[in-house]
C-alpha positions as CSV (number, residue, x, y, z in Angstrom):
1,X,-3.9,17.5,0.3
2,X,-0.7,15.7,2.4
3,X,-1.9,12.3,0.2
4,X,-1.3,14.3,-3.1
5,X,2.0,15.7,-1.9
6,X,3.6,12.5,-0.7
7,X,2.5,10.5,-3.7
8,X,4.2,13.1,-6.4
9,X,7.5,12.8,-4.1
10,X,7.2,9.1,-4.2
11,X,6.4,9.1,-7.9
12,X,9.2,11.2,-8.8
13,X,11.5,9.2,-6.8
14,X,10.3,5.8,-8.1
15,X,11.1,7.4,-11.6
16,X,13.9,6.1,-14.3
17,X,14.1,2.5,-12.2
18,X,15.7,3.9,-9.3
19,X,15.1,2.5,-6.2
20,X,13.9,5.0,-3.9
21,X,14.6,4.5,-0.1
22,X,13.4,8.4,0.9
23,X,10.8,9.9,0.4
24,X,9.7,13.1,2.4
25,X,6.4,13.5,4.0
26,X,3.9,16.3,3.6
27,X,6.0,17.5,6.9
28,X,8.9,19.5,5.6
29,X,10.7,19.3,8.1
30,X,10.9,15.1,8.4
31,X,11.8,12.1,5.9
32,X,10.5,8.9,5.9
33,X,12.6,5.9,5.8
34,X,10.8,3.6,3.0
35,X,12.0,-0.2,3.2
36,X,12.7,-2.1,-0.5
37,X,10.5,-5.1,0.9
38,X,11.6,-7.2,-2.2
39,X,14.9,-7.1,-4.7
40,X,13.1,-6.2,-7.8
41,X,10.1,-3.6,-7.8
42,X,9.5,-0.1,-6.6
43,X,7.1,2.0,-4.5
44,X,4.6,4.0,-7.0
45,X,1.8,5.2,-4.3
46,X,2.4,6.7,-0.7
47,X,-0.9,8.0,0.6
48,X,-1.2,9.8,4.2
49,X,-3.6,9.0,6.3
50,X,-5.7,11.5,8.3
51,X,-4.2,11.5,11.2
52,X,-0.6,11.7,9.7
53,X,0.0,8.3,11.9
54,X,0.0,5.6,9.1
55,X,0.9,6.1,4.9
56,X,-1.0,3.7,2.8
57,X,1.9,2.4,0.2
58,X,1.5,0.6,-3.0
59,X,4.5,-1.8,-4.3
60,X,4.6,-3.2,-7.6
61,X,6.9,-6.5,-7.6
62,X,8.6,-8.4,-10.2
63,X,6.1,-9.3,-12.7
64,X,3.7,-6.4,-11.8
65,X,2.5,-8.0,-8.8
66,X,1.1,-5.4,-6.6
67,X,1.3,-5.5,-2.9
68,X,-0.5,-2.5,-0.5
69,X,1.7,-2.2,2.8
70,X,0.7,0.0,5.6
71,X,3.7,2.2,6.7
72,X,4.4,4.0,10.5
73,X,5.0,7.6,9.7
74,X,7.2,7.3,12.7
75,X,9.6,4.4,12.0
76,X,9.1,3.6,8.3
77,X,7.7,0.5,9.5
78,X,6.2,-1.2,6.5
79,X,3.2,-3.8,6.9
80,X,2.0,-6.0,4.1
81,X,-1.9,-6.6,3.2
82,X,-1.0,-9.7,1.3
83,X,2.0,-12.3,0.4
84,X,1.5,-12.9,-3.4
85,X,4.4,-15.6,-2.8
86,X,2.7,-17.7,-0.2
87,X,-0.3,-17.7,-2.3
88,X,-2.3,-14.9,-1.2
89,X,-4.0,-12.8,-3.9
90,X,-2.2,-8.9,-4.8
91,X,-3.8,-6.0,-2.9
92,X,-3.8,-2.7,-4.5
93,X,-4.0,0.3,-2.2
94,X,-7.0,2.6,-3.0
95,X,-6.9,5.5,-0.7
96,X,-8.2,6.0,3.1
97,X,-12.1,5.9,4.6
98,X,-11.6,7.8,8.2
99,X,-9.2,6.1,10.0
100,X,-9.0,3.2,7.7
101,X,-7.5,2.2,4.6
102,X,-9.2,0.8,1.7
103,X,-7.9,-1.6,-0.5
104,X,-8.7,-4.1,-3.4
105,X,-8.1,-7.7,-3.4
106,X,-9.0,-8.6,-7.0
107,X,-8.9,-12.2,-6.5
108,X,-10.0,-12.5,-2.9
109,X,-7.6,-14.0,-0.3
110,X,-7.7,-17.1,0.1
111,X,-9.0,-18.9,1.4
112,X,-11.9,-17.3,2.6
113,X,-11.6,-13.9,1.5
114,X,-13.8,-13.0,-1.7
115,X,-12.9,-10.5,-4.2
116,X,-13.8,-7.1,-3.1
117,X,-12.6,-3.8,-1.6
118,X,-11.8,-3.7,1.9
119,X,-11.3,-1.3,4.5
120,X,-8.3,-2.4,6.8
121,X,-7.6,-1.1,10.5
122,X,-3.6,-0.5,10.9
123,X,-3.5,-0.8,14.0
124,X,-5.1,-4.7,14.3
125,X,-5.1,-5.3,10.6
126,X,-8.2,-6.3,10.4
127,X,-10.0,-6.5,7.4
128,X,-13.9,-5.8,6.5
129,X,-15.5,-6.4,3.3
130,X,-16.8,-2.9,2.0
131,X,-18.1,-3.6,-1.4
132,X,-18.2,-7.2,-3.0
133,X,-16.3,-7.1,-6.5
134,X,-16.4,-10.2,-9.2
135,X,-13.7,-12.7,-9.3
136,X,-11.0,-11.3,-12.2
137,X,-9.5,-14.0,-13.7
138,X,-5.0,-13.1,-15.1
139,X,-2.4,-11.4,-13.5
């Protein structure tokens, strides 16, 4: 239930092309510092995880380039899974399995990531393959 109230504050935020920079958490009594990690773009998914520890954000970038960051409920500390600039392929948060996150990577990573969804400790970052998806070919 905290994942559905944070991403309907975020939502609303992100709304009319503002760029939102708070956004509270399921905690009333706290905010949480969200960075603008690029200069075009804005946050459209904030999802807690269970242990209130780590939110699972989505980005979406100039050109609708999609980026999942992991985000300290603590310091606002934002993580990306991917750097769609430096060639790596978008990642597109999905939700939370237990402790870890789950996300797709459409095209892989390369270079030796395959297409798939992926469940993603925060605290090393380490990715394993959950389910293998095709390779989907556009933006």
């Amino acid at each position: 239930m905290r994942s559905i109230a944070a991403l309907v504050v975020v939502l609303v935020l992100a709304g009319c092309g503002s760029s939102p920079r708070h956004a509270a958490s399921s905690r009333s009594d706290r905010q949480l510092l969200l960075p603008k990690p690029q200069s075009a773009g804005r946050w459209t998914k904030l999802l807690l995880s269970p242990d209130g520890g780590t939110y699972l954000g989505q980005w979406s970038g100039e050109c609708e380039i999609r980026t999942a960051y992991l985000i300290s409920a603590r310091s606002g500390h934002a993580r990306p899974l991917t750097n769609y600039g430096r060639g790596s392929a978008q990642s597109i948060a999905v939700g939370w399995a237990g402790t870890r996150a789950r996300v797709r990577l459409p095209q892989g990573q390369p270079p030796r990531r395959k297409p798939g969804v992926y469940l993603v400790d925060p605290k090393t970052m380490t990715l394993t393959l959950e389910r293998r998806l095709s390779r989907q070919r556009g933006c």
